[in-house]
Backbone bond lengths (Angstrom), bond angles and torsions (degrees), N, CA, C in turn:
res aa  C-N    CA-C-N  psi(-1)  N-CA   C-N-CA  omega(-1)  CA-C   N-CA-C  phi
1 X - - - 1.477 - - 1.523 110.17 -
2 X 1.806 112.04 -41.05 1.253 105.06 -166.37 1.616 116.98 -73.58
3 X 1.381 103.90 -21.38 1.664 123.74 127.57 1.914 133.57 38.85
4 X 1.510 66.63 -107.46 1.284 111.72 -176.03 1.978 111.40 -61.51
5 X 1.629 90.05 -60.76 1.633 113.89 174.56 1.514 107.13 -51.63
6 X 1.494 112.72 -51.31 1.879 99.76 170.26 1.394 122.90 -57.69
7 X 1.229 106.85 -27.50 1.589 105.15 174.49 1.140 124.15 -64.86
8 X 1.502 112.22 -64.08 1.718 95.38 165.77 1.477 112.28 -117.54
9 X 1.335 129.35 89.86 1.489 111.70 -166.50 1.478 109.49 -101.50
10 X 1.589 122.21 20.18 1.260 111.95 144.77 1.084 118.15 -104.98
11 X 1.684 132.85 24.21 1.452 134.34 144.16 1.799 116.41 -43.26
12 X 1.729 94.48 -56.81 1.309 107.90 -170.16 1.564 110.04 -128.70
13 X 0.998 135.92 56.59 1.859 145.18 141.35 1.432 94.25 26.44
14 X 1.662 105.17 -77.75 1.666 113.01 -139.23 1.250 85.67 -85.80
15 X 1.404 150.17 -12.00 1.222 148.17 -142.32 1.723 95.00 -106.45
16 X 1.284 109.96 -46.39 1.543 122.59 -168.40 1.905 101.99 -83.27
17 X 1.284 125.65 -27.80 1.791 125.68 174.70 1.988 76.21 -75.65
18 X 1.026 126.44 -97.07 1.340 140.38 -161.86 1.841 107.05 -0.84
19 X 1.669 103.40 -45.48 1.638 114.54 -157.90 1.543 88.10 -91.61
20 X 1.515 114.64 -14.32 1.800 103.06 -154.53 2.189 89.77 -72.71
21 X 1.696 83.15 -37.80 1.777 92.99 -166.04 1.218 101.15 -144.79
């Protein structure tokens, strides 16, 4: 998942703080 979120993590903001913690 944490993945995905480095790839584009200004797709999804709240999605990428959410996975950090």
């Amino acid at each position: 998942m944490q993945d995905a979120v480095m790839e584009s993590p200004a797709e999804m903001p709240g999605f990428f703080v959410f996975a950090e913690g």
